[in-house]
C-alpha positions as CSV (number, residue, x, y, z in Angstrom):
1,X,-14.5,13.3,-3.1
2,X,-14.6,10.6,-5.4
3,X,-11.0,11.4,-6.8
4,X,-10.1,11.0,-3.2
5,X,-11.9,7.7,-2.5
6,X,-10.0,6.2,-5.6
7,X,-6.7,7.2,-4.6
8,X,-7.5,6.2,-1.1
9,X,-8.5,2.6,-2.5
10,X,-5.4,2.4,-4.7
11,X,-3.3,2.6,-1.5
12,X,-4.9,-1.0,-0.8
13,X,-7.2,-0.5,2.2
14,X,-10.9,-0.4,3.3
15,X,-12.2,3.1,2.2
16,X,-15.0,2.2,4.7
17,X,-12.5,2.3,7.3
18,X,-10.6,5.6,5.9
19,X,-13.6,7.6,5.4
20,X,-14.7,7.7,8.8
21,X,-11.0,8.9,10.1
22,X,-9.9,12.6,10.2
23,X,-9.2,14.4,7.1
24,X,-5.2,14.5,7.6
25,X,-5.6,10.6,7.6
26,X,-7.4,10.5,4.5
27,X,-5.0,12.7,2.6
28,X,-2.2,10.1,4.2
29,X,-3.9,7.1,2.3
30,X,-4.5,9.6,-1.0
31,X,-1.2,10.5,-0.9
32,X,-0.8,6.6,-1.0
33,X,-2.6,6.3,-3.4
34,X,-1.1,8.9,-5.7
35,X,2.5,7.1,-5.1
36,X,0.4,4.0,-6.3
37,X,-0.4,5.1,-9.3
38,X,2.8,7.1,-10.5
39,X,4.5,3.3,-10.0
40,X,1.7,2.0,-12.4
41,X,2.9,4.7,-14.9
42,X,6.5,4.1,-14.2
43,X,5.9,0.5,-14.6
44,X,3.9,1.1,-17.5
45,X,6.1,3.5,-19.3
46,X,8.9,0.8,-18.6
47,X,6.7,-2.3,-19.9
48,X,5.8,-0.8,-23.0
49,X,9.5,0.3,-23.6
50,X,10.9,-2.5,-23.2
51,X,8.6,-4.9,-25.2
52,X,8.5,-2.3,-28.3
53,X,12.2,-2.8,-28.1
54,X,12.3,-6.7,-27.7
55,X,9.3,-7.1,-30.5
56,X,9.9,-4.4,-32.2
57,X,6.2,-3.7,-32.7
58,X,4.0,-0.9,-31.2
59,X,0.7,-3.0,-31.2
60,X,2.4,-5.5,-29.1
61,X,3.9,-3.2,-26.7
62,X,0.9,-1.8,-25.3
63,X,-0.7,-4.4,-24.5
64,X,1.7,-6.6,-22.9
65,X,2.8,-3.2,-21.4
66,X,-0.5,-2.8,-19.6
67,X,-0.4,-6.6,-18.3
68,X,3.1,-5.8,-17.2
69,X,2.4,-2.9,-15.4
70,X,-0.9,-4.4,-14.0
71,X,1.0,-7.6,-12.8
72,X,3.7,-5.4,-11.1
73,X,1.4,-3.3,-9.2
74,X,-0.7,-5.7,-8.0
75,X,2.7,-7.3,-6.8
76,X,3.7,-4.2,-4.9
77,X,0.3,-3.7,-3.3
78,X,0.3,-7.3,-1.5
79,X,4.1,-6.7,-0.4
80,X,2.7,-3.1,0.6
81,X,-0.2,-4.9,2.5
82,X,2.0,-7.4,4.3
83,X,4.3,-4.2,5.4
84,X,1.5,-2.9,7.1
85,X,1.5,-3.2,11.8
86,X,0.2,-6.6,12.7
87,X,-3.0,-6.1,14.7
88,X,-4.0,-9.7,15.6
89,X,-2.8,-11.0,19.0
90,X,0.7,-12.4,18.0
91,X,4.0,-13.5,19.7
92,X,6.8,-10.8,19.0
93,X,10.1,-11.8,17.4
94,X,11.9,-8.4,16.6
95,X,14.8,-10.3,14.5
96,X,12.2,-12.8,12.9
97,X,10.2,-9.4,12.2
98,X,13.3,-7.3,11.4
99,X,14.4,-10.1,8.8
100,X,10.8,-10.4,7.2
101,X,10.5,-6.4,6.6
102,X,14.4,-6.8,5.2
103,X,13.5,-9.2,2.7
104,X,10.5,-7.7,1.2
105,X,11.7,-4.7,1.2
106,X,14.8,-6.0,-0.8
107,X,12.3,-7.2,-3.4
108,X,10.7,-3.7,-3.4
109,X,13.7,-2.5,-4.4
110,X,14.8,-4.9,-6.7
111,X,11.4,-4.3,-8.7
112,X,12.2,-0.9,-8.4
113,X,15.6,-1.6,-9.9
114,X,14.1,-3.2,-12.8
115,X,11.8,-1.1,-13.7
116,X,13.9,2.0,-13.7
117,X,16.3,0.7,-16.3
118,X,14.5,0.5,-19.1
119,X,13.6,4.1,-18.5
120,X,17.2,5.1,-17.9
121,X,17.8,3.6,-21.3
122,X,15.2,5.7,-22.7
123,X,16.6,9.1,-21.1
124,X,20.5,8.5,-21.9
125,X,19.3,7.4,-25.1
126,X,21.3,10.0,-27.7
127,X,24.9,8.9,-26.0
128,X,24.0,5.3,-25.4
129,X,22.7,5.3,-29.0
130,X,26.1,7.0,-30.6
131,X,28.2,3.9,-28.1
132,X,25.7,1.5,-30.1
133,X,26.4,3.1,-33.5
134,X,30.2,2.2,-32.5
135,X,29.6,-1.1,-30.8
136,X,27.5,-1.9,-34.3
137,X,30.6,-0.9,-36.4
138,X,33.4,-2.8,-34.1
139,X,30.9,-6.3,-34.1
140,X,30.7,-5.8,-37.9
141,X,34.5,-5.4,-38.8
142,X,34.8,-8.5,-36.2
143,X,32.3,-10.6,-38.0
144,X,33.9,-9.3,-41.0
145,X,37.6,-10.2,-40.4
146,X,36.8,-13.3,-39.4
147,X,34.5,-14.3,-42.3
148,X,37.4,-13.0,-44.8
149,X,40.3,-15.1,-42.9
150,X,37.6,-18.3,-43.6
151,X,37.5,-17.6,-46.8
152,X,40.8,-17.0,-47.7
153,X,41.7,-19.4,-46.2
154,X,39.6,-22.0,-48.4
155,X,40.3,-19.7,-51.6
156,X,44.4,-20.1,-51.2
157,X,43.9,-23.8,-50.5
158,X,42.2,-24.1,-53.7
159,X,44.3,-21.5,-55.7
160,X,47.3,-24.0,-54.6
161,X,45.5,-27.2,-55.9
162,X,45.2,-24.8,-59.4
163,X,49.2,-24.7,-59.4
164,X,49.7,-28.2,-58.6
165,X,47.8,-29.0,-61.6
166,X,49.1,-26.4,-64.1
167,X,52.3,-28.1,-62.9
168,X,51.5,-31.1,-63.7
169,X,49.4,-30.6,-66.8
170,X,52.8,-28.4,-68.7
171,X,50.5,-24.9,-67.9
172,X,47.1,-26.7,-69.7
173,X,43.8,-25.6,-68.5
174,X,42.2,-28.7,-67.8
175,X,38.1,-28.6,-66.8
176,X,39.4,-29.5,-62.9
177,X,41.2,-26.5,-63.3
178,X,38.0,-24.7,-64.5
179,X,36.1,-26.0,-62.1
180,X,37.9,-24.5,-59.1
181,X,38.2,-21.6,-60.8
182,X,34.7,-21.6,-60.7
183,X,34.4,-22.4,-57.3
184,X,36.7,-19.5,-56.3
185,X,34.5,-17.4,-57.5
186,X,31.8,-18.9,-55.9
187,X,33.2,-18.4,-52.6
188,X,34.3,-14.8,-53.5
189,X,30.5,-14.4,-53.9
190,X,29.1,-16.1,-50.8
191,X,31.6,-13.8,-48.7
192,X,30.2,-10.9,-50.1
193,X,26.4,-12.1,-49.6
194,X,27.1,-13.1,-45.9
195,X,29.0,-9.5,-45.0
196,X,25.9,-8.0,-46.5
197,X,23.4,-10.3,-44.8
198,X,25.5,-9.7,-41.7
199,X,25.2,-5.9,-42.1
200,X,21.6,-5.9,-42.5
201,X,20.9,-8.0,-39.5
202,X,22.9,-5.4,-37.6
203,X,21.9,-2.3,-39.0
204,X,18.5,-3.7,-37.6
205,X,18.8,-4.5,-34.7
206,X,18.5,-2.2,-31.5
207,X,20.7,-3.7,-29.1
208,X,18.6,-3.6,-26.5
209,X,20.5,-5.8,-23.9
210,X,23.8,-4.0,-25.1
211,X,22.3,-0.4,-23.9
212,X,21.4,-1.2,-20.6
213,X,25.1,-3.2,-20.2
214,X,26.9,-0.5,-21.4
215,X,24.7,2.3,-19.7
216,X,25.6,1.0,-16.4
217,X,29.5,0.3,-17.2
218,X,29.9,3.8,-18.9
219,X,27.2,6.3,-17.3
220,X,27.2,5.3,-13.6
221,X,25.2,8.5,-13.2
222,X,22.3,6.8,-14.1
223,X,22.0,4.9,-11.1
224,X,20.6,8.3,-9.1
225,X,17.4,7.1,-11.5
226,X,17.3,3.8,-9.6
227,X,17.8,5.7,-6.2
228,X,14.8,8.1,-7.6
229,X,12.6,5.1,-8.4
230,X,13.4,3.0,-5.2
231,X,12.6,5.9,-3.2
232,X,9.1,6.4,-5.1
233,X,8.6,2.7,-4.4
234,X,9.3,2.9,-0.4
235,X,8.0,6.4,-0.1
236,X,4.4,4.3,0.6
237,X,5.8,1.9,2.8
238,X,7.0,4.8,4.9
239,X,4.2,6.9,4.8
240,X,1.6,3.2,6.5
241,X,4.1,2.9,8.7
242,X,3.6,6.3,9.8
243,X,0.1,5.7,10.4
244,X,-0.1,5.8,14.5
245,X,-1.2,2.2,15.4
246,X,-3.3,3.7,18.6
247,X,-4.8,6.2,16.3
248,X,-8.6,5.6,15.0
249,X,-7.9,3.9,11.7
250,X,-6.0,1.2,13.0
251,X,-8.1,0.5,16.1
252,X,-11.6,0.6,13.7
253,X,-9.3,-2.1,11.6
254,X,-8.1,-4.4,14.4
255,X,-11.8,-4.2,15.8
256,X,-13.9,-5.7,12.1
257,X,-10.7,-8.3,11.6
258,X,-11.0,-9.5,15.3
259,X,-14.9,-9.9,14.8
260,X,-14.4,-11.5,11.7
261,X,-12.1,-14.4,13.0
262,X,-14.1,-14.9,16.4
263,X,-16.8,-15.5,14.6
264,X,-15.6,-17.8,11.6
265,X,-14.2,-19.6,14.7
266,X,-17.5,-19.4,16.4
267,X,-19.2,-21.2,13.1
268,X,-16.1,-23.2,12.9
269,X,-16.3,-25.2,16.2
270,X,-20.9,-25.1,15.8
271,X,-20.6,-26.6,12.5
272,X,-17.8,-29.0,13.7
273,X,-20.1,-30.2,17.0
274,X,-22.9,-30.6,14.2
275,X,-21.2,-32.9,11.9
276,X,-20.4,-35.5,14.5
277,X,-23.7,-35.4,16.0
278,X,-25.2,-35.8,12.8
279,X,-22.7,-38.1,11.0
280,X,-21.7,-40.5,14.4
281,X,-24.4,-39.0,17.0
282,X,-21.9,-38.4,19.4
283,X,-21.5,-34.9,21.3
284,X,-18.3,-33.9,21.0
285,X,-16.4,-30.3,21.0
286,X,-12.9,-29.1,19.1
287,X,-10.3,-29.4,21.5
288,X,-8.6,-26.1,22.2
289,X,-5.3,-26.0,24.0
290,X,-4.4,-22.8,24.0
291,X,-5.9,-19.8,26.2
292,X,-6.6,-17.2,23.5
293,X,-8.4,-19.2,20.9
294,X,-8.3,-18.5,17.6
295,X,-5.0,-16.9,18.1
296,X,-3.1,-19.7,19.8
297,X,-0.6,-17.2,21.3
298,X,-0.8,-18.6,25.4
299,X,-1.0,-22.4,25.8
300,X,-2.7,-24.1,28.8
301,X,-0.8,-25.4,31.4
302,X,-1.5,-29.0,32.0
303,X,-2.6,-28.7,35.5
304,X,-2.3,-33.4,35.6
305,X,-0.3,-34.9,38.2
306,X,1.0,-38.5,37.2
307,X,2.5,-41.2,39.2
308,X,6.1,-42.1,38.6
309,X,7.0,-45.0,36.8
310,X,8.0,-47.2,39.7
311,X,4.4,-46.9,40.9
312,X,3.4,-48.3,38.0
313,X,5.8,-51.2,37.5
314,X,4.8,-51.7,41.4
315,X,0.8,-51.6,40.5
316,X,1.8,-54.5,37.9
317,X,3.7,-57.2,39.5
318,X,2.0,-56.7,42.9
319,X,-1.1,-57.1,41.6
C-alpha cells in the first residue's frame, strides 16, 4: 500500500482523491507513477554522464546530476499537470486547445531528446570511442602541419639572413650570425614543446561534444533511443488522458476545485464589501458582469435602452 501511494503521488495528483477510486484506477496513476520515476533515472543517469564528462570529476557529477535530474522532473510533472482535461467551466477553442497540447508536447519531446543523447553516447561508446581515437589523430597531424609550416617558415627566413651575411662577411662567423643560429635552434625547440603540449591536451581530452556530433552523422540508428525515450516520456501523458473524465476521479476533482474557488470568491467579494465599509463607510459590492461568476464564461446582457443622439442634442438647445 504505501509503495502504491508513492507511485500514485509521483504521478502528480491528490492521493486523497485516488484512494477513494477503484482499484484499476489506482494502478492507472501507479503505473504513472512508475513512468515518473524511470524518467528521474533516465534523467539522472543522463545528468551525471554528462557532467563527469564536461568536469571530468566523479564528485561533481553526482550532485549536479541529482539537481539535474530533480529540475527536469519537476519540469515534466507541471507540463504533465497542465496536460491533464480542464474541469473548470471554460469556453472551448479546439485549435487554441489543439495548438497548446502541440506545443507542450513538442517540449516533452524535446526534453526527451536531450536527455536520451548522452545515454546514446554512453551505449555506442566502443565505436564512437575508436571514431574519436581517429578524429584525435587527424586534429593532431592538422595542428601539427600547420605548426611546422610556421615554423619553417620563420627558420628559412632566418637561415636566408645567415647567407646574406656569410656573403657579405667573405664566409666569417660573425656573433649576428651566432645569434640566429641560436635562435634557430630556439625555434626548433618551441615546435617540439608546443606539438607535445598539443598532444597532451588531446590525449586528455574526451571529446564530449565531438561524440554526440558524430554519433548522429555516422550511427543514425541511434535515434530508435530517442524514439524509445520520447515514448517513455508521453507514455504518462497518454495514460491521464485515458482517465474517463465522467468517471469518479475526475468528478471527486472538479467537485474540491469548484468549492475551492467559490468560496475564495465568496471571501473575496466579504472581505472587499468590508474594506470600504471600514476604510470609506460606504456599502458597496464588487461588480460582477458576467453570469457564471468566478468563471466569467457568460456575460450579462445589458438589458438599458438609451435615447438616440438627436434626442439629446434636442433636450439641449430646446431647453
Amino acid at each position: 500500500m504505501k509503495l502504491k501511494k508513492c507511485l500514485c503521488t509521483l504521478s502528480g495528483d491528490d492521493w486523497g482523491i485516488i484512494k477513494v477510486c477503484s482499484t484499476e484506477r489506482q494502478r492507472n496513476f501507479a503505473l504513472i507513477g512508475l513512468f515518473v520515476l524511470i524518467i528521474f533515472l533516465l534523467c539522472f543517469g543522463s545528468s551525471y554522464f554528462t557532467f563527469t564528462k564536461l568536469f571530468q570529476s566523479y564528485w561533481i557529477g553526482v550532485p549536479v546530476g541529482l539537481f539535474f535530474a530533480w529540475m527536469i522532473t519537476n519540469i515534466y510533472l507541471l507540463l504533465l499537470y497542465t496536460l491533464t482535461k480542464n474541469l473548470l467551466p471554460h469556453i472551448k477553442s479546439k485549435g487554441g486547445r489543439f495548438l497548446s497540447v502541440a506545443l507542450r508536447l513538442i517540449f516533452v519531446w524535446f526534453i526527451a531528446i536531450v536527455v536520451s543523447k548522452p545515454l546514446e553516447v554512453l551505449l555506442f561508446a566502443i565505436p564512437v570511442g575508436t571514431e574519436i581515437e581517429t578524429y584525435k589523430q587527424e586534429q593532431l597531424q592538422r595542428y601539427t602541419g600547420i605548426t611546422e609550416q610556421y615554423f619553417e617558415n620563420e627558420v628559412k627566413d632566418l637561415r636566408a639572413a645567415i647567407q646574406q651575411q656569410l656573403r657579405l662577411n667573405n664566409g666569417v662567423n660573425t656573433n649576428e650570425i651566432v645569434k640566429e643560429n641560436l635562435l634557430i635552434q630556439k625555434r626548433e625547440n618551441e615546435k617540439i614543446d608546443l606539438v607535445l603540449r598539443m598532444r597532451e591536451l588531446i590525449d586528455h581530452s574526451n571529446y564530449y561534444v565531438q561524440s554526440i556530433i558524430i554519433l548522429n552523422t555516422k550511427y543514425p540508428i541511434c535515434w530508435l533511443i530517442s524514439i524509445f525515450v520520447m515514448a517513455v516520456f508521453t507514455i504518462p501523458i497518454y495514460l491521464k488522458d485515458f482517465t474517463p473524465r465522467n468517471g469518479l476521479f475526475y468528478r471527486r476533482k472538479e467537485d474540491i476545485e469548484i468549492t475551492l474557488i467559490k468560496e475564495e470568491y465568496a471571501q473575496f467579494k466579504m472581505r472587499y464589501s468590508t474594506l470600504f465599509q471600514e476604510i470609506y463607510n460606504v456599502k458597496l459590492e464588487f461588480a460582477e458582469p458576467f453570469e457564471d461568476p468566478p468563471f466569467n464564461t457568460i456575460r450579462k446582457v445589458d438589458t438599458r435602452r438609451f435615447q438616440s443622439q438627436d434626442t439629446l442634442l434636442r433636450e439641449i438647445y430646446d431647453a
